[in-house]
Every structure is written in structure tokens, then in C-alpha cells.
N, C-alpha and C positions, 0 to 999 in steps of 0.2 A: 824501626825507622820513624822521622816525625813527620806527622800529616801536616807540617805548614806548608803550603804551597809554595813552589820554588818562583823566586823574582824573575821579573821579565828582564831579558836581555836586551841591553842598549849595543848600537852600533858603536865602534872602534874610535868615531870620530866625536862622539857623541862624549864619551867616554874622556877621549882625550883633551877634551875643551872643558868637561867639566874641572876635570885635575889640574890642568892649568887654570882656571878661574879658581877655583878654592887654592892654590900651592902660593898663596902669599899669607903672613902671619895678620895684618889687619884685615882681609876676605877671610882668612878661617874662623878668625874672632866675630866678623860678623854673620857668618852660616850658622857658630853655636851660639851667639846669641838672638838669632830670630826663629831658632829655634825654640826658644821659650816664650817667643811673643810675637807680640803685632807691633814695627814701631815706626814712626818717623826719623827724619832724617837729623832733627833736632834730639832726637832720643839721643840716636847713638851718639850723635860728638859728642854728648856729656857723657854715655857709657863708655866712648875709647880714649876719651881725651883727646880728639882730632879733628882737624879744620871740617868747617861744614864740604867746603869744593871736594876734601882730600877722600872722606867718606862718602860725597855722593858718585865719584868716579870710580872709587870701589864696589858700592851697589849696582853700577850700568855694568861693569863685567860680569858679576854676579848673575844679574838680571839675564844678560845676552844671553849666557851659557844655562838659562834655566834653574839655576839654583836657590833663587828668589824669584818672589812673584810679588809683584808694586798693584798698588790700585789707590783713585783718588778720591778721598772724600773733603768735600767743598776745596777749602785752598790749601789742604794737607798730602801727601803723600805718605802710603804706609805701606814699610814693606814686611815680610815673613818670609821663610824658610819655603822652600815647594814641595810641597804634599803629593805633585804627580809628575806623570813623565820622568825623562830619563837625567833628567837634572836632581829632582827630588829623590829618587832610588839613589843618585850620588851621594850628594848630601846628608841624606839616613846615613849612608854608610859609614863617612866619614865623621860624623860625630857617634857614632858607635865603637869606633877605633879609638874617642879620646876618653881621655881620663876628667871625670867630671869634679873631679877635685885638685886639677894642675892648678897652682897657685894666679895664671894669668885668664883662665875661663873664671875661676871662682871669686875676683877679683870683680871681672866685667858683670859676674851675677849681682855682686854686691850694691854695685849702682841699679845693675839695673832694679833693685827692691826699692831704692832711693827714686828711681823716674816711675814708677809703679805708686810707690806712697804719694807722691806730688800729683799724680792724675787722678789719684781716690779724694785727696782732697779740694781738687778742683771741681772733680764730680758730685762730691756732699754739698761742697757750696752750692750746685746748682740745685740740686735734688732739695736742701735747706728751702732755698728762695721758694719753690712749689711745694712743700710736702704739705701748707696750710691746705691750700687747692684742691691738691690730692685725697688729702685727710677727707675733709669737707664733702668729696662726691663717697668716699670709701664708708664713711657712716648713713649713706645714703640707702647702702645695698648689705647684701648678705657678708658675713667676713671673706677674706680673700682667701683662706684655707678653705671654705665650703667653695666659691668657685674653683680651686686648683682642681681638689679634690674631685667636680666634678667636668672637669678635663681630662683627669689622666682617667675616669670610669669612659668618657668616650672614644680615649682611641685604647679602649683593654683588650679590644677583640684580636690585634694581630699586631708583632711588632713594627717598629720603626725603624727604616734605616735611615734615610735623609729627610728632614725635616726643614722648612720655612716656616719664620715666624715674620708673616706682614705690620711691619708698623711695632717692630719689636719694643719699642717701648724704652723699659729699663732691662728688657732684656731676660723678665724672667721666666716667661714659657721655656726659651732654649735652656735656662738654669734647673727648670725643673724636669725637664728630660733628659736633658748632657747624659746622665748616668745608664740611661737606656738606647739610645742612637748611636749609628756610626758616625753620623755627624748632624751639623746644623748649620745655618745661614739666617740669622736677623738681618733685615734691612726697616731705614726709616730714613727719612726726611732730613732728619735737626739733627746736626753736627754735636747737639747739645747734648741730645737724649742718648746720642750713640758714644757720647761722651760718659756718662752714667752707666750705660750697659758693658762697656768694655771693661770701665769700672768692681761693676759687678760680677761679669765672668772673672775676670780676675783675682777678684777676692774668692771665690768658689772653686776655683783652679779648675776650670771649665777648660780644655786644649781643644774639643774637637767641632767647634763654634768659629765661624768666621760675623761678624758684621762689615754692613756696607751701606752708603750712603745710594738711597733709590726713591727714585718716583714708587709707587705702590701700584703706578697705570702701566711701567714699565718696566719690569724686573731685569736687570740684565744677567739673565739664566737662558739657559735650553730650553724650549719643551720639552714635556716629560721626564725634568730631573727630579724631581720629588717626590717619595710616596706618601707622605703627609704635607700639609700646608696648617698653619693655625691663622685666624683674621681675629684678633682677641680686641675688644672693644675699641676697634677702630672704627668701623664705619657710620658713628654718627659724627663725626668730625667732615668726613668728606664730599663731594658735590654730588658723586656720580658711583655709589653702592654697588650698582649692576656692572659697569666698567671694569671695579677693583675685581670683582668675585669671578670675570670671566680672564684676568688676566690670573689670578690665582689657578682655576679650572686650566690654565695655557702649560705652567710648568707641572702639571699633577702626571704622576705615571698613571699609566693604564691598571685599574684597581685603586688608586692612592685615593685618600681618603681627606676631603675638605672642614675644616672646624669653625665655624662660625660664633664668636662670642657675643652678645653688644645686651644693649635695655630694650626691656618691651616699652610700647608707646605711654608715655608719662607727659605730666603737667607741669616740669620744675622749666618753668619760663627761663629761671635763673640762668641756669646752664648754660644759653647762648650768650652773655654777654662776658660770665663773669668765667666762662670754660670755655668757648668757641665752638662747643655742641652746634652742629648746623641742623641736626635730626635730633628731636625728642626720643627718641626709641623708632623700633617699627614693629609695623603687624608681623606677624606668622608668616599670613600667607606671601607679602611682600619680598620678605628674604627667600622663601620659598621660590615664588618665580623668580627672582635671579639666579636663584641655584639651576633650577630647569632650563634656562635661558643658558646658561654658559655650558650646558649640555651635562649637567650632574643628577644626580640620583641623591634624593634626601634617605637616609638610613634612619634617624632618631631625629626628635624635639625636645627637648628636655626647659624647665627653668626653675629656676631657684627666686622665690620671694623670700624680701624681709619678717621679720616677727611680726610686726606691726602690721602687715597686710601690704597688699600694694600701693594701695590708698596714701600712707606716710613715707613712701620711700621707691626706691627702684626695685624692678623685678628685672633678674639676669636671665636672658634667653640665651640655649644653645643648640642649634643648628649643624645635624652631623651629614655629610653630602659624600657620596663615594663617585669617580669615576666609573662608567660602566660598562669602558673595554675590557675584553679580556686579555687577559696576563700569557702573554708567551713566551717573553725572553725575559725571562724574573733578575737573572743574573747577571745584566745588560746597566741596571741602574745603579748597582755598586760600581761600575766603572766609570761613571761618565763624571767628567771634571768639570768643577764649577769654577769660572773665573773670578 
């Protein structure tokens, strides 16, 4: 017999609303193809070849019936496949049934590699316009393989199932865990940067990675859906350090484990004008008390200086903080759905 756990059963009605919402040929075509992505509504009329109105009133059945899940970032709407409830059990099922090489799915694949290619180049050109920038603070500090590297030694002690990355960036904490999590959630600010990251899951064929457009003061999540969080050098950009770290400490599970990245306190004046560094670095102890303050527990200190001393360049400080309730319903946090 096989140990996969048997699927939960959806009600009759549930059921039947779902098979009606997918039993039309442009709602099937759109279930398997957001299944392989994240898209707008602009995506698919050039993946189906159909009016924007005709596609977007087959998304709101879709939608109704749970089979898709929308969310908005800035003036965009993006929908994907639903990963939970009894829409997405539907959904799985019925692209499990199709043949992923019928000429009319493999077809709709084909663009979609064409709407894929067109957002990678959209994303280079942004990532192009900063990469001087970028460069310019990145020779500042230790290589970015010695910081990865000492990430993944800080969360080695126990795995990961769901992960946040605050202020994801380009997105590459989630790219460099994807391979080890059940899943993951980037949020950030700039439509631009989540422009790039989406980019980049994409290119790495990342699937179990959502991004979302969010304040960093407001995450729109649960409390305690996470058993990791990472804050990777975000907080010298922002007003209010202590704020970010206790709304971080808000979605942690009981046990989950906080990652703090950023620069110890330095001299490069520069950085405020020509990066918008609001914080030169900070002390120790500083991040310290915001971790205590949001109710955490510091586990490790760790940092990484350049060759040249800290004197010529940036030192990376990293700050490991665990929740310090205890774990009772361990099996509680695989279930909970993140919108």
C-alpha cells in the first residue's frame, strides 16, 4: 500500500461548481496554464489570443469557484492556479488527467515562453540600469557566496518548511532555498524589484515561491505562518528597524527561527545619497534589543569582514533570533494557507 496521504474530501457542491467553472475549453486552457505561472491578464490575451473582457470574465468564474487565486500588485492584477482548498484539489486533478503534450496546451506553453522571455528582458533592463550601484556597494563587502554561504550555516540546525523573505529584493534568498522548503513568500515594495524576482524564479524554475507586493510594517499573512523569516539587508534603508523586526517576530511560529542580515556601523557618508541607506550599519547590541523587544530569543551573532579590515570596506553582521514558545501542534503550520 502507498503511505501518500489520502486527499481531503470536498463537498458535492463544491465539487460541482468546481467542474462547471473548468467544463469550458478557454477556462481549461486557462487552469493549465496558471498552472505554470503567475500571470496577468495582459499575459493570457496574448497566450490565448482573446479579448482582454472575454479572459477577464473567464478568470472571475474561475476565481468564484476557487480554482484561481488573484492578488494585486500596484496597478497589476495576477492570477495563478489554487494550491489550496477544495478548488485547488480540483484543479490538481484536472490537469493530471490532461496530456501535457495535446497540441492546444503545448501551444499555449509556447507563448507562454514568449511572455516569460519579454519579462526577463524587461527585468535585465531594470537590473542593467542598477547593477553599477549594486556593484559599487557589493565590492564594498565580503563576496556574496561567503555571505550565502553563511545563511544557509545559520538556519543548518533544523529544516524549513515555510519561509519569508522581507524586502525580497531580486529574490534570491527564496532561489537559494526553493530546493530545500515546501514553500516560500517574497514580499517588497517596488513593483520593479518584484519585477526582477519573478524574473529570476523563473529562470531557476522555482514553483513553490509566491511574491507579493507589501508594506514590510504590514505583511498581509497570519500570525504564526512561518517557521522561518529572513530580513537580509533591509533595515538600513528603513525609518523604524524595531517596527520591521516585531512585525517579522508577528507571522513566526512558535519555535520559527528570525534571520537578520545588514552592515555593522561604518563611515561611507556615501551610501545616503547615492543609495538611500538611511542607517550606516548598526551596533550589536541595537539589533539585539529589537529582537528582545519583539519578544525573540538571539541564538547566534555571527559577521563576516572584508580582507582589507573593516577600516576599507563593510562588515556583514548576522543576527539569528528564534521564537521561544514551545511547539505543540508542529503539524498545524503545513496547513495554513497563505493568501
Amino acid at each position: 500500500m502507498s503511505d501518500r496521504p489520502l486527499p481531503a474530501a470536498s463537498s458535492f457542491a463544491a465539487v460541482l461548481e468546481g467542474l462547471k467553472a473548468a467544463g469550458e475549453d478557454t477556462r481549461l486552457r486557462l487552469v493549465a496554464v496558471l498552472g505554470e505561472a503567475e500571470l496577468t491578464v495582459s499575459d493570457l490575451t496574448e497566450i490565448l489570443g482573446q479579448s482582454q473582457p472575454r479572459i477577464s470574465r473567464h478568470l472571475k468564474l474561475l476565481a468564484d469557484a476557487g480554482l484561481v487565486d488573484r492578488h494585486r500588485e500596484a496597478s497589476w492584477v495576477f492570477y495563478r492556479r489554487a494550491a489550496e482548498g477544495p478548488g485547488g484539489r480540483i484543479a490538481r486533478s484536472l490537469l493530471d488527467l490532461l496530456d501535457r503534450d495535446d497540441p492546444v496546451l503545448a501551444g499555449d506553453r509556447a507563448r507562454l515562453e514568449a511572455v516569460r522571455a519579454a519579462r526577463a528582458a524587461a527585468a535585465q533592463g531594470y537590473f542593467a540600469a542598477h547593477a553599477r550601484q549594486w556593484d559599487e556597494i557589493r565590492r564594498l563587502h565580503v563576496p556574496e557566496a561567503a555571505v550565502e554561504a553563511a545563511v544557509r550555516r545559520a538556519f543548518a540546525g533544523a529544516p524549513i518548511r515555510a519561509l519569508l523573505d522581507l524586502g525580497t529584493g531580486t529574490g534570491r534568498m527564496l532561489e537559494l532555498f526553493a530546493p530545500d522548503i515546501e514553500r516560500g513568500m517574497g514580499v517588497d515594495l517596488s513593483p520593479d524589484m518584484l519585477g526582477v524576482a519573478r524574473a529570476n524564479l523563473e529562470r531557476a524554475g522555482v514553483r513553490n515561491c509566491l511574491l507579493r507586493q507589501s508594506d514590510i510594517y504590514a505583511v498581509p499573512v497570519p500570525r504564526d505562518a512561518f517557521d522561518a523569516v529572513i530580513v537580509h539587508q533591509v533595515l538600513h534603508y528603513l525609518d523604524d528597524g524595531s517596527r520591521a523586526l516585531k512585525e517579522a517576530a508577528r507571522v513566526l511560529a512558535p519555535g520559527g527561527r528570525l534571520l537578520v542580515v545588514d552592515f555593522a556601523p561604518h563611515g561611507l557618508e556615501f551610501l545616503r545619497e547615492a543609495h538611500a541607506h538611511r542607517h550606516l550599519g548598526f551596533a550589536r547590541a541595537t539589533v539585539e534589543g529589537w529582537l528582545a523587544a519583539a519578544g525573540l530569543e538571539l541564538v547566534s551573532f555571527d559577521t563576516l569582514t572584508p580582507d582589507g579590515g573593516a577600516g576599507d570596506g563593510l562588515t556583514v553582521s548576522l543576527w539569528l533570533a528564534r521564537d521561544p514558545r514551545y511547539v505543540v501542534a508542529d503539524a498545524d503550520l503545513a496547513q495554513r494557507e497563505i493568501a
